[in-house]
Every structure is written in structure tokens, then in C-alpha cells.
N, C-alpha and C positions, 0 to 999 in steps of 0.2 A: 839453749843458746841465749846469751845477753847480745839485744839488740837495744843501745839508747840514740837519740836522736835530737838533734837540735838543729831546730831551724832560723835564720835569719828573717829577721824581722822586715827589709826592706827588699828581699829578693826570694821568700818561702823559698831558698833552696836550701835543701837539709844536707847534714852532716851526721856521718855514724861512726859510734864507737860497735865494733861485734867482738865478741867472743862466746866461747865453748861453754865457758865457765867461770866461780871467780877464782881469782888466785893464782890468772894463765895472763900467757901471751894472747896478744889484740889485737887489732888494725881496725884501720879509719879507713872508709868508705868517703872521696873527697874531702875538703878543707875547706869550704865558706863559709865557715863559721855559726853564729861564736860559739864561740874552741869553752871559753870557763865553764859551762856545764857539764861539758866532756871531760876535763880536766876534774871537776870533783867526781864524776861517777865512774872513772878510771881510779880514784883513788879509793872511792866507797867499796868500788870490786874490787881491790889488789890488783887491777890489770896494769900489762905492761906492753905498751903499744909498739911492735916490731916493725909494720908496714905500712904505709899510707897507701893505698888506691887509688887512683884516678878514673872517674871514667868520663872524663874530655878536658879541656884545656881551659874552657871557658872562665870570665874572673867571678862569675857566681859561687863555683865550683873552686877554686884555688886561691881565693883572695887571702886566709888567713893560714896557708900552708908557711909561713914563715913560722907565723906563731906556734904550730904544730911540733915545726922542727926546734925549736928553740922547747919547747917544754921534753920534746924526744927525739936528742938530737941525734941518733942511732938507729934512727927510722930508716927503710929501704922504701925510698919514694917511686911506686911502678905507675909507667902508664903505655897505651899504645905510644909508637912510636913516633905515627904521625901529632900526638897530644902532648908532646912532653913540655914542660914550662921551666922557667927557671927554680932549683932545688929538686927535680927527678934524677934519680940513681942510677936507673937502668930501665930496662923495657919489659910491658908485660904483651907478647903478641898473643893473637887470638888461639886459642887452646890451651895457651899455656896454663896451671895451675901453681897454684901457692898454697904451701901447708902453715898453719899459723894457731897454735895451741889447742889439735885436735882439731881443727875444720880445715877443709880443704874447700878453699878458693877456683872458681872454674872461669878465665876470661872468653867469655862469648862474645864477639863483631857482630854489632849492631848498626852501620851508619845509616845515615839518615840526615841525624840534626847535625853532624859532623862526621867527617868520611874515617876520622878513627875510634868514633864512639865505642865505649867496650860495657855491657855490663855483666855483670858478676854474680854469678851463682854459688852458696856457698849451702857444705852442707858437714854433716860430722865425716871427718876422715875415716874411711873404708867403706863407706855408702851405710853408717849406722841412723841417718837421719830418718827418725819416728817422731809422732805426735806431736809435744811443743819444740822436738829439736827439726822439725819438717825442714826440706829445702824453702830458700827464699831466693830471692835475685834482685838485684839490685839494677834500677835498669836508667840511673843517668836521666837524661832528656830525652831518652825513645819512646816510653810509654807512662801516661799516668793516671790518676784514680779518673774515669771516665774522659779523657782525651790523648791526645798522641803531640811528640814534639813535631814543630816546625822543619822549615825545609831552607828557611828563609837567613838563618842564622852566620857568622862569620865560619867559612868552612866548611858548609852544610854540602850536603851530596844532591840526595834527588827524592821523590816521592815514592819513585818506584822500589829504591835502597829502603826507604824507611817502612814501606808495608810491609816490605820482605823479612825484615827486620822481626815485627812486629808478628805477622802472622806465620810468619816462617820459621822460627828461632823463640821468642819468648813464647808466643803461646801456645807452640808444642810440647810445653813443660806441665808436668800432673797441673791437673785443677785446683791443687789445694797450695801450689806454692804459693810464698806468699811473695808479691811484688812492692820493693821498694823506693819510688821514684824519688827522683832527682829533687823534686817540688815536693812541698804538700804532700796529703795522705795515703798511707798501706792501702794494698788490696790486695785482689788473688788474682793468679789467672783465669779459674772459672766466672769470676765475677766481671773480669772484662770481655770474656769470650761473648755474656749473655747479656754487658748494659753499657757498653760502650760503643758510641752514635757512630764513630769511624770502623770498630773494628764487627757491626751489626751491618753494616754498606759491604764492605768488603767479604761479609761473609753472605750476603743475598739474604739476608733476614728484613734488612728494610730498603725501601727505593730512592736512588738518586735524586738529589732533585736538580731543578731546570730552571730557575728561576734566573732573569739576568742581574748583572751587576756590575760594579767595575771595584777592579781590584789592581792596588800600586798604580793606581792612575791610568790600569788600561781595562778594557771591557772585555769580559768575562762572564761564565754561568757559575752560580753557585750548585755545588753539587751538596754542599752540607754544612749549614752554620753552626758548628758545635762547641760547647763548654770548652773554658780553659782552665787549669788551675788555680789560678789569679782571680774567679770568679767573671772573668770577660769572655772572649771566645776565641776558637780557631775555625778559620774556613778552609774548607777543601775549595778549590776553585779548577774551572777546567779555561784553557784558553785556547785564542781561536783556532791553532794549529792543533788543536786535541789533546796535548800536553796536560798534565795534573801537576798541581802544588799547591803546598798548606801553608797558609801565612795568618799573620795576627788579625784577629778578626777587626783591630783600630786601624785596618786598613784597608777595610772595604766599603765601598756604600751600596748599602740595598737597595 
């Protein structure tokens, strides 16, 4: 499987070229660009890009789908439905799959950081996915290399959707898949099961914490100041009514 990536430089949200193989049909995994990396290693493979993906709406994620469609204007632009922007073609709902030159696309409902977040499992068409062709998934702003998205975001759902999300759906997938976030760097599912600080709380491997704080300007316990992509953090926070939600950690004070 050709997996290349490019990320922006002012928002680390990455962009993917996949395919099978060279010399096939492709798709782009979101459009934030920038797309000219993409655009030479689609040409270095012979690939020919059919579908764009979405998995959310947000403009990290769609800012340079113009550009996409202008270099491949015959692209079928899919997203959930509640996600779709201007230049989506049609809808991809939860279950649905896409066949795209030998791999078979799987959309999994994810919400969380947004109520139609979908990510993407793909793997060789007829379940031939072995060794470097393994499944991988692609998982948006739900989950990433040691943190979880926010809760806090435009159209975001709940804490509860997004654990569910997370422990429920992505991480019941083999341990060896590989996870491709939205931000920043690959990992695997088993590598999150074992060292990721939110998904180690939820799994009773380590203890809440209790510590007060106030968060968005109201007072709150911190249950877990943890890593973000970006190199800052996300807080799990609990408030007075008992409630959970994860918000940017430049919006708490210890």
C-alpha cells in the first residue's frame, strides 16, 4: 500500500495520497494541504486520484480542496452528511465502503470532535490485507499519537461520544493496525491501548486525578493534564455537576 503524507506547516494537519499500488487509481484522505507534494508523488506513482475523503468539515481539513479539485476535477468528493462543504459530491454514511484501485475503504462514525466525524479503514479489497499491506485507519481528529481530540470544537458532540468513539470502535481493531491522525504522527492501535495517558484512565491502568483548577473561566478538577499534538496539552476536566470534557489545555489554570 502507497501511503504519502503532507502536512501543513501552520496547522500539522496532514493530507494523504493512498493507494494499492503504482500505476492505479487513488484517493486523498482530507485536503489541508499543501496539495504540490501530493501532486508530484501522484505523478512519481502514476496514480490517478478518483476520490477525495473527508473526515470532517473543519477548514484544517478542507482548506485546499479547491486546489484538489482543480488538479482532479473528476474526483467524487465524499463526506458524512452532516460534514459536507462546499465541492462534496455526495455522502459517505457510516458503513458505507468505497472500492478505489484494489483497496476497500470502510467509513466508521466516530463523533466526538464533531457529531459527523467518520474515520476510515482501509485495507486490500477481499480482506487480502497482510504484512506491509496491513489495515490502517485513518482516524480524523478522534484520536492521536498519544492524545485524543477535543470536545470543545465548532460542532463537537460530547466526551462521552468521543470515548466511545475511541475505545469502542478504533481500538477494537488488531493491534497492529496502523493509525493515521488527522495531526501529526502514525501509530498503532496497540501502541495506544499501552501509552496513551487518556486511553490508560479509561482503561483503569492508571488513576484519575483530583487536583482543582479552573477551566473556560469556571472551576473545575482536573482529572488528567495530558499531551497534545502541537506539543501543548489537552485536559480532561470534570465539572461541578459531574459532567467530563476535554478542552485545550491554554485554557486551564492549575
Amino acid at each position: 500500500m502507497i501511503v504519502e503524507r503532507s502536512m501543513n506547516d501552520s496547522w500539522l494537519s496532514n493530507t494523504y495520497l493512498v493507494a494499492a499500488e503504482p500505476n492505479s487509481d487513488a484517493f486523498l484522505v482530507d485536503a489541508g494541504g499543501p496539495l504540490d507534494p501530493l501532486f508530484a508523488k501522484a505523478h512519481e506513482h502514476g496514480l490517478n486520484v478518483t476520490h477525495i475523503l473527508l473526515t470532517h468539515h473543519h477548514g484544517d481539513h478542507v482548506a485546499e480542496l479547491g486546489a484538489a479539485l482543480e488538479r482532479w476535477p473528476d474526483a467524487q468528493v465524499l463526506a458524512h452528511p452532516q460534514e459536507r462543504v462546499p465541492g462534496t459530491t455526495g455522502d459517505l454514511n457510516p458503513g458505507d465502503t468505497v472500492d478505489v484501485g484494489g483497496l476497500t475503504v470502510e467509513a466508521l462514525h466516530t463523533p466526538g470532535h464533531t457529531g459527523g466525524m467518520l474515520s476510515l479503514l482501509v485495507e486490500r479489497s477481499g480482506g487480502e490485507a497482510s504484512g506491509r499491506d496491513r489495515c490502517e485507519v485513518f482516524t480524523g481528529d478522534t484520536l492521536f499519537k498519544g492524545s485524543v481530540g477535543g470536545v470543545r470544537a465548532p460542532g463537537s458532540t460530547s466526551f462521552a461520544d468521543i470515548q466511545n468513539s475511541i475505545m469502542e470502535v478504533l481500538l477494537t481493531l488488531p493491534p497492529e493496525t496502523v493509525i493515521r491522525p488527522g495531526h501529526t504522527d502514525p501509530t498503532t492501535v496497540g501502541d495506544e491501548l499501552e501509552a496513551n495517558p487518556f486511553v490508560r484512565v479509561w482503561r483503569g491502568l492508571d488513576a484519575e486525578g483530583d487536583d482543582r483548577c479552573t477551566a473556560l473561566g469556571d472551576p473545575a478538577t482536573l482529572v488528567l493534564w495530558g499531551p497534545d499534538y502541537d506539543g501543548g496539552h489537552k485536559a480532561w476536566v470534570r465539572w461541578a455537576d459531574g459532567s467530563d470534557d476535554i478542552v485545550p489545555g491554554s485554557r486551564v489554570e492549575r
